[in-house]
LOVEX-487172 format. One line per 5 residues: number of its first residue (from 1); their letters; for each residue x, y, z of C-alpha. Coordinates in Angstrom, 1 decimal. Layout:
// LOVEX-487172
NUM> a> X/Y/Z ~ ... $
// end
This chain:
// LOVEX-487172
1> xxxxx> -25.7/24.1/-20.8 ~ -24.8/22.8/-24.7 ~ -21.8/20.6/-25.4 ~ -19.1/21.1/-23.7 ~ -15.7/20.3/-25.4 $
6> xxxxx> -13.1/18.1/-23.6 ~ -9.9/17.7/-25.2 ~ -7.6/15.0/-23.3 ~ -3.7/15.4/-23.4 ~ -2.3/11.8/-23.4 $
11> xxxxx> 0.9/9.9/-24.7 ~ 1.8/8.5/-27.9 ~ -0.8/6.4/-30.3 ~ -4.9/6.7/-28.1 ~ -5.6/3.8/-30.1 $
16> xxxxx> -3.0/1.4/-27.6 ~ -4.4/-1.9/-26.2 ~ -3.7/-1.1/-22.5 ~ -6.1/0.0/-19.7 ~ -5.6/3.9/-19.6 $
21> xxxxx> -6.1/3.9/-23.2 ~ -9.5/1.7/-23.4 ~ -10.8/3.5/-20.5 ~ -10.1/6.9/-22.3 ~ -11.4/5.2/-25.6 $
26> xxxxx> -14.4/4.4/-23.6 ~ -15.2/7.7/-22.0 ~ -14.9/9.5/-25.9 ~ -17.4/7.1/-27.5 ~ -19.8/7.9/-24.4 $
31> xxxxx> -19.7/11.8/-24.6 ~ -22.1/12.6/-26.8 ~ -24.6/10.8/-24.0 ~ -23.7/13.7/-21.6 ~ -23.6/15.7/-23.9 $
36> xxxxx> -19.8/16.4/-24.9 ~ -17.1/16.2/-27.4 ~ -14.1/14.4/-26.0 ~ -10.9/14.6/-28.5 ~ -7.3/13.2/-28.2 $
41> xxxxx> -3.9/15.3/-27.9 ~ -0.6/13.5/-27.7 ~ 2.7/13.8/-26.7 ~ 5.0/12.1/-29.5 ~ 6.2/8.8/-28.4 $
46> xxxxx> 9.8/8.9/-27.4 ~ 12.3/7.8/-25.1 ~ 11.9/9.6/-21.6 ~ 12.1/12.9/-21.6 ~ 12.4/13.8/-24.9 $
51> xxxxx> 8.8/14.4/-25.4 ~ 8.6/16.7/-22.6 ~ 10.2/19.3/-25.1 ~ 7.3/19.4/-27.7 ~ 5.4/20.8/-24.6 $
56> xxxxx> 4.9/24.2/-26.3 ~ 3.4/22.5/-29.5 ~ 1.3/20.2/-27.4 ~ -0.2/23.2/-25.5 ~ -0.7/24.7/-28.9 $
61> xxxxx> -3.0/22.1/-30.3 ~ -4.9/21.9/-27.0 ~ -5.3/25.8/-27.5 ~ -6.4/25.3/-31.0 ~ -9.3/23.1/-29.9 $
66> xxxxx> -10.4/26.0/-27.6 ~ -11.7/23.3/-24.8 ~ -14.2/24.2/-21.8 ~ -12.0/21.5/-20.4 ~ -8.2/19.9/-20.2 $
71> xxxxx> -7.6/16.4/-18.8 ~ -4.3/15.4/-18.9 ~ -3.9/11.6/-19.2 ~ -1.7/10.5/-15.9 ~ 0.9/8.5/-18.5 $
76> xxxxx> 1.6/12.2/-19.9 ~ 1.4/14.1/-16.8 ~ 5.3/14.6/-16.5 ~ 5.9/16.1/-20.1 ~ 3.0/18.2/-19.2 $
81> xxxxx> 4.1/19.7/-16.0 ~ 6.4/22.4/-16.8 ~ 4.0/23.8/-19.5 ~ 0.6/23.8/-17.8 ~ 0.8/27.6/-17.5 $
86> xxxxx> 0.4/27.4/-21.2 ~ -2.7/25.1/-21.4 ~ -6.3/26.7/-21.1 ~ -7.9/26.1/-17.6 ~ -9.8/24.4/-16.3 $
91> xxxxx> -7.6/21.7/-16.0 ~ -8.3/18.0/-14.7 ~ -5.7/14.8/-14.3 ~ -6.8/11.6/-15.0 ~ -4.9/8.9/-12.8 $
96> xxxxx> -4.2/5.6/-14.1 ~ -0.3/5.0/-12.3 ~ 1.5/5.9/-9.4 ~ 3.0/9.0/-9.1 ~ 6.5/7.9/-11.1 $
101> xxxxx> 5.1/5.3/-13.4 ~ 5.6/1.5/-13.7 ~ 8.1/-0.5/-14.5 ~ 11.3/2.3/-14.9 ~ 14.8/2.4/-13.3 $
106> xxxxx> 15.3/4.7/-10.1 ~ 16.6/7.8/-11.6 ~ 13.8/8.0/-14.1 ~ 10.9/6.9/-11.3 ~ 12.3/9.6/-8.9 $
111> xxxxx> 12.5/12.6/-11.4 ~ 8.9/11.2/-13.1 ~ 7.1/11.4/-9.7 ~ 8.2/15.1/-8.2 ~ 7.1/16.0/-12.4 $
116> xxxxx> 3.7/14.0/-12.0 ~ 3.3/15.7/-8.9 ~ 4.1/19.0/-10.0 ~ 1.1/18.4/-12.3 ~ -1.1/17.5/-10.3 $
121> xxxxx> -1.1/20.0/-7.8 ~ -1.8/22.4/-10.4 ~ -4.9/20.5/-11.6 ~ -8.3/21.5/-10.0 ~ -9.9/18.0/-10.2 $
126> xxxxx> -8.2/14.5/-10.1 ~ -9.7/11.8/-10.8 ~ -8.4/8.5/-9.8 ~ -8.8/5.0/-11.6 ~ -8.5/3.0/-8.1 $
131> xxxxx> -9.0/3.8/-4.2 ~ -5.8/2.7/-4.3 ~ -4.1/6.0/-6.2 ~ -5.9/8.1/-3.3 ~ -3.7/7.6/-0.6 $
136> xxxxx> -0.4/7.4/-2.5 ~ -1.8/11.0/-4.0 ~ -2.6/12.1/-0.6 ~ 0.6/10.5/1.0 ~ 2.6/13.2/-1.9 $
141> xxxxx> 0.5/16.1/-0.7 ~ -2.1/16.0/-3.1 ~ -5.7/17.5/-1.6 ~ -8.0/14.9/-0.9 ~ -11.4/17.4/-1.8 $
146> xxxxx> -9.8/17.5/-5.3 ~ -9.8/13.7/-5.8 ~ -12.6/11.6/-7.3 ~ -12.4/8.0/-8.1 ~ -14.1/7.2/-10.8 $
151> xxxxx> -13.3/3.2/-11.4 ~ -13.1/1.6/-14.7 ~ -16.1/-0.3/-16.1 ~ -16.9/-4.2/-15.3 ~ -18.9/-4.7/-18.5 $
156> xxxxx> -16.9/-6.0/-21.7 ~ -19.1/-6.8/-25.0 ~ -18.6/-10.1/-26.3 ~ -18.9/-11.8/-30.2 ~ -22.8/-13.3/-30.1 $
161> xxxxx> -21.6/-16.4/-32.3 ~ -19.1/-17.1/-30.3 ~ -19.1/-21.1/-28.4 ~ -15.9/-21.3/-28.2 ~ -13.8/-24.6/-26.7 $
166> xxxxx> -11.0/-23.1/-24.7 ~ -10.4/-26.7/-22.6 ~ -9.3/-27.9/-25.8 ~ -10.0/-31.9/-24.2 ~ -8.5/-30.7/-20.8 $
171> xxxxx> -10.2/-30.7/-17.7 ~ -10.4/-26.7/-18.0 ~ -9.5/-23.7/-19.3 ~ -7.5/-20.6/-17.8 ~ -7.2/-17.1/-19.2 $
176> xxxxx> -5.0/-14.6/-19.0 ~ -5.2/-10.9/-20.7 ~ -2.1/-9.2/-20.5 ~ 0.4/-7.2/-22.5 ~ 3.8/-9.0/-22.3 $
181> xxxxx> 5.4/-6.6/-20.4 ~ 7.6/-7.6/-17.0 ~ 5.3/-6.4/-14.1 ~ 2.7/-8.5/-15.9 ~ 4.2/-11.6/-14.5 $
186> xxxxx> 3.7/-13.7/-17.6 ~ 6.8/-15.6/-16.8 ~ 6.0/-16.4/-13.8 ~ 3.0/-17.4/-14.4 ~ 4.2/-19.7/-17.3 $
191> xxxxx> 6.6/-21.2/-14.7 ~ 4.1/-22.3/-12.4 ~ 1.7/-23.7/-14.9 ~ 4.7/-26.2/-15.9 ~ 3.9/-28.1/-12.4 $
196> xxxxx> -0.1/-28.0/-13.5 ~ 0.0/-31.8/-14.2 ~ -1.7/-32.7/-18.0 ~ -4.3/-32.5/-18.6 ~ -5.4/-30.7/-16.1 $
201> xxxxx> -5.8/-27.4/-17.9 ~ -5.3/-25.3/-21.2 ~ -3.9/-21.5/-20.9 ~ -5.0/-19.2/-23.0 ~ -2.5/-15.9/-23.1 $
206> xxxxx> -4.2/-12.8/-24.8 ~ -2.3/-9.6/-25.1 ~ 0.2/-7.9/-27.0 ~ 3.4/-9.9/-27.1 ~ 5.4/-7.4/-28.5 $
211> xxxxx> 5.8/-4.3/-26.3 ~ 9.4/-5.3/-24.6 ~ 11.2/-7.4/-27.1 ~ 13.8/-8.8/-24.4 ~ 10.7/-9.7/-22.0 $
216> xxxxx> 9.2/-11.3/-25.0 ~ 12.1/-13.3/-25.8 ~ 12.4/-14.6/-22.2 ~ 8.5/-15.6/-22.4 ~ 8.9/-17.1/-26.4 $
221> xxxxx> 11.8/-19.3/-24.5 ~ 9.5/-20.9/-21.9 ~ 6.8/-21.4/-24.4 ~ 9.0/-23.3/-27.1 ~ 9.5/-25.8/-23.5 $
226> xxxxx> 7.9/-29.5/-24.4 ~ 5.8/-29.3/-21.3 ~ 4.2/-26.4/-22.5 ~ 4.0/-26.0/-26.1 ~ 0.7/-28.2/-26.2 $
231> xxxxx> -1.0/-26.7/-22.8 ~ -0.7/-22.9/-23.5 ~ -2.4/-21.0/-26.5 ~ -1.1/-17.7/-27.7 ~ -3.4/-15.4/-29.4 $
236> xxxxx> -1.6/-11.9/-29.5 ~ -3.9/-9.2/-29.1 ~ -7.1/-9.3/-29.6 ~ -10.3/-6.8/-30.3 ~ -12.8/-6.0/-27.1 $
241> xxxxx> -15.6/-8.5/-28.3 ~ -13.4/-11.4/-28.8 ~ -12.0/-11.3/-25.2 ~ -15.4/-10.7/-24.0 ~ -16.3/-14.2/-25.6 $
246> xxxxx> -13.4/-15.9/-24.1 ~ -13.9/-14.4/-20.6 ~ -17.5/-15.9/-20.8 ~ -15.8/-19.7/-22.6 ~ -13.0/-20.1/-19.5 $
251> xxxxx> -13.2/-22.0/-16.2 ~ -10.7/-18.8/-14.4 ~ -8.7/-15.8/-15.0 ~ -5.1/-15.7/-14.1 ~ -2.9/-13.1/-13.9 $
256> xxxxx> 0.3/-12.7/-11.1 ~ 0.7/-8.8/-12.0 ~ 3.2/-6.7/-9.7 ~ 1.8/-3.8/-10.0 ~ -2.1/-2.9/-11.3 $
261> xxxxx> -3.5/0.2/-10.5 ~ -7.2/-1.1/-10.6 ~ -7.3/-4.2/-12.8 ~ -10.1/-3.7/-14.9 ~ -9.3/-7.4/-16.2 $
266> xxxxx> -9.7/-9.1/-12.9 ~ -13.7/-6.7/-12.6 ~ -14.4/-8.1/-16.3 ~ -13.6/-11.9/-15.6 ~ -15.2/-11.7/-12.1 $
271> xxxxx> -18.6/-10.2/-14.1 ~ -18.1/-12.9/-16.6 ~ -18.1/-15.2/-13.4 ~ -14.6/-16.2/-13.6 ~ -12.7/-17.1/-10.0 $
276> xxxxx> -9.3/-14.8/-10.1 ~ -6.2/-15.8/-9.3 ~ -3.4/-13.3/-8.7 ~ -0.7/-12.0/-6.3 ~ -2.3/-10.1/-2.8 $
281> xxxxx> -1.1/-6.7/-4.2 ~ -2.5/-3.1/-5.1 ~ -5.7/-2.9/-6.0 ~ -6.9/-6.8/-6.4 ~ -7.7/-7.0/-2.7 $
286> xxxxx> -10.6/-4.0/-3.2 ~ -12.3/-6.5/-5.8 ~ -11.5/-10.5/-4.7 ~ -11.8/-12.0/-1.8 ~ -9.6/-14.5/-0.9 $
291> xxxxx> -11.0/-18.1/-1.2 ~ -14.3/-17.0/-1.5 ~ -13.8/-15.2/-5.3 ~ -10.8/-16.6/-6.5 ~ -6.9/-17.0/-4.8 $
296> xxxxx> -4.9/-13.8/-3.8 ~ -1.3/-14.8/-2.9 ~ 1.6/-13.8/-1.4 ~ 3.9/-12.5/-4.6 ~ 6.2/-14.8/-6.0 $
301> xxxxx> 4.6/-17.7/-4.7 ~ 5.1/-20.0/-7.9 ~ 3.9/-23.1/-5.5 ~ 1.1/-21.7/-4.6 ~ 0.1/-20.4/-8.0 $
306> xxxxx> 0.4/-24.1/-9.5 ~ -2.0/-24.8/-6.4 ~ -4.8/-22.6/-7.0 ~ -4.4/-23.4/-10.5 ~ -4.5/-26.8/-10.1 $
311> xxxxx> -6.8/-27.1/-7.3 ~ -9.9/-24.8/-9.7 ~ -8.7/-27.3/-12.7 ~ -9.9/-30.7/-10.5 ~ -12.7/-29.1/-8.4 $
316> xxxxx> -15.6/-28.3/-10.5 ~ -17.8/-27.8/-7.5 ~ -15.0/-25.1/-6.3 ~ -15.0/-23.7/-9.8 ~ -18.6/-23.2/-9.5 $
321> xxxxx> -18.9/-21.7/-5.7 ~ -15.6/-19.2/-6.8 ~ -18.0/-18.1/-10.2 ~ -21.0/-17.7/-8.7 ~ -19.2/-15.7/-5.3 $
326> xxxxx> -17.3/-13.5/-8.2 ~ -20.1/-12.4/-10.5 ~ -22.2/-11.4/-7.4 ~ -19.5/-9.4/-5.9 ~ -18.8/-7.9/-9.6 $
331> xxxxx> -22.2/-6.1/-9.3 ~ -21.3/-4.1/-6.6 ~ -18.4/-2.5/-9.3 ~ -19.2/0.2/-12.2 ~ -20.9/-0.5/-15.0 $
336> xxxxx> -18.8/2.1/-18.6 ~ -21.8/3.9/-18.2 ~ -22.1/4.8/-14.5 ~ -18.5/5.4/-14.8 ~ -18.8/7.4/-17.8 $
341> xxxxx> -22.0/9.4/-16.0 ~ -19.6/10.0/-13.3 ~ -16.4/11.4/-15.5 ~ -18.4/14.0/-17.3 ~ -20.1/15.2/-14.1 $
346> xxxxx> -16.9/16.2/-12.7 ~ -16.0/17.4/-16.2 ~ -19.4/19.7/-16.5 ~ -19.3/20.9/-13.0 ~ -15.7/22.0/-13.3 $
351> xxxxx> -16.5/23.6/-16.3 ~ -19.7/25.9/-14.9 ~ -17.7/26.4/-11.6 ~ -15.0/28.1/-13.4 ~ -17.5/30.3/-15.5 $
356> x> -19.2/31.5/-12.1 $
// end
């Protein structure tokens, strides 16, 4: 078979700094290895559910590309939905979020879901960026013979002159790579690390600070605090090789999210050989193991946060048992290109299936 042309039906600007969007970014720059041309459709980015209107235009792009393939981008699914008719066939979701989203008020969760849903029963292939999205899909109805996980990659490249002193004369340094969002738990996290006694450790806070300005206010607050201003770094966001080279410069990766549908972050700082340290929630209990690759704890425990913080801060030889336990059990998860091999394999054979 030649190329086959995949055009992907996502949600405002491709080029975001969050998950979905890397992972999408990751799979276009692979295609032409299996032999593809992946290009971006979007939904204009406004308030909910204003975009669902330009429907008619979106499926007019998508037409114009004349695709052997549609994947629709789980963050767009909803505007999609009562338009798919429209679209060319075949059509395949890709699933970053529960059914409803993250992070919305009731009302707009509740009417998001039965439209995400909608969609995806329509779609002949799902697939799924955690084993965790399979049973909430399968819980709404959703076949499980049209769902395939295909997991995010582990493997981040990093800056090659990069030595970088994250400790900054502390005993160690913790990371954290999140946008500054509430489910993110940056406060909290902030919180606990006032009790981390100085100078215990440095944290480092990479992401983009700048996507909730009330959230960011709150966070900005803590941080202007005299027991934190010296201990805790902000970067802002920051390109793909220059996180890479942090990852591999810190002592552990900490990040008390509510809600992650895989956490590629924790699989990149557990390859990096980082010990995690998070809330026991979603996905993060399909990568770390508690006390043997990092903390998982109960959520909203602030205590117990400062604890695993400080106790990986004064226990090099635990610091060193958590890396090595983490980067082994990283190499059990995908590498980009065995998840990329993977994506356009459902991709091809959904596209010969439908021309027998």
């Amino acid at each position: 078979m030649a190329f086959f042309r995949v055009t992907l039906v996502t949600f405002g600007d491709p080029a975001a700094l969050t998950g979905g969007y890397l992972y999408h970014r990751r799979m276009a720059s692979a295609a032409t290895t299996y032999e593809a041309v992946l290009s971006f459709v979007s939904f204009p980015d406004r308030r909910f559910p204003l975009p669902a209107l330009t429907g008619p235009t979106v499926a007019g792009q998508v037409r114009q590309q004349r695709p052997d393939v549609v994947a629709l981008d789980s963050i767009a699914a909803a505007f999609a939905a009562p338009w798919l008719r429209s679209f060319p066939g075949p059509l395949a979701a890709i699933v970053h979020q529960s059914p409803g989203g993250i992070g919305h008020g009731a009302v707009r969760s509740l009417v998001q879901r039965k439209l995400d849903l909608v969609a995806y029963r329509r779609c002949d292939r799902i697939m799924v960026a955690s084993e965790t999205l399979i049973d909430e899909l399968t819980k709404h109805g959703v076949k499980p013979e049209a769902i395939v996980f295909v997991a995010p990659g582990r493997d981040v490249a990093a800056t090659k002159d990069a030595a970088l002193d994250l400790r900054r004369g502390r005993e160690s340094a913790a990371l954290c790579v999140a946008n500054w969002s509430e489910h993110k738990g940056i406060v909290e996290l902030l919180r606990a690390f006032t009790m981390v006694p100085d100078p215990l450790c440095t944290l480092h806070l990479v992401g983009d600070d700048d996507v909730d300005p009330r959230y960011t206010a709150r966070v900005v607050e803590l941080l202007a605090r005299g027991d934190l201003t010296e201990k805790v770094v902000r970067h802002g966001p920051l390109p793909s090789e220059e996180v890479g080279a942090m990852y591999r410069a810190a002592d552990m990766f900490v990040l008390p999210s509510m809600r992650e549908a895989y956490g590629t972050v924790y699989g990149e700082a557990m390859a990096a050989g980082l010990p995690v340290v998070g809330w026991n929630l979603g996905n993060l209990a399909h990568l770390a193991r508690h006390e043997r690759d990092g903390f998982l704890l109960e959520p909203g425990d602030l205590a117990g946060l400062t604890e695993a913080i400080t106790k990986l801060s004064q226990d090099g030889e635990l610091r060193d048992r958590m890396s090595h336990s983490a980067s082994e059990r990283s190499n059990s998860f995908s590498t980009w290109n065995e998840s990329a091999a993977l994506f356009f394999s459902v991709l091809r054979t959904l596209v010969e299936s439908t021309k027998r």
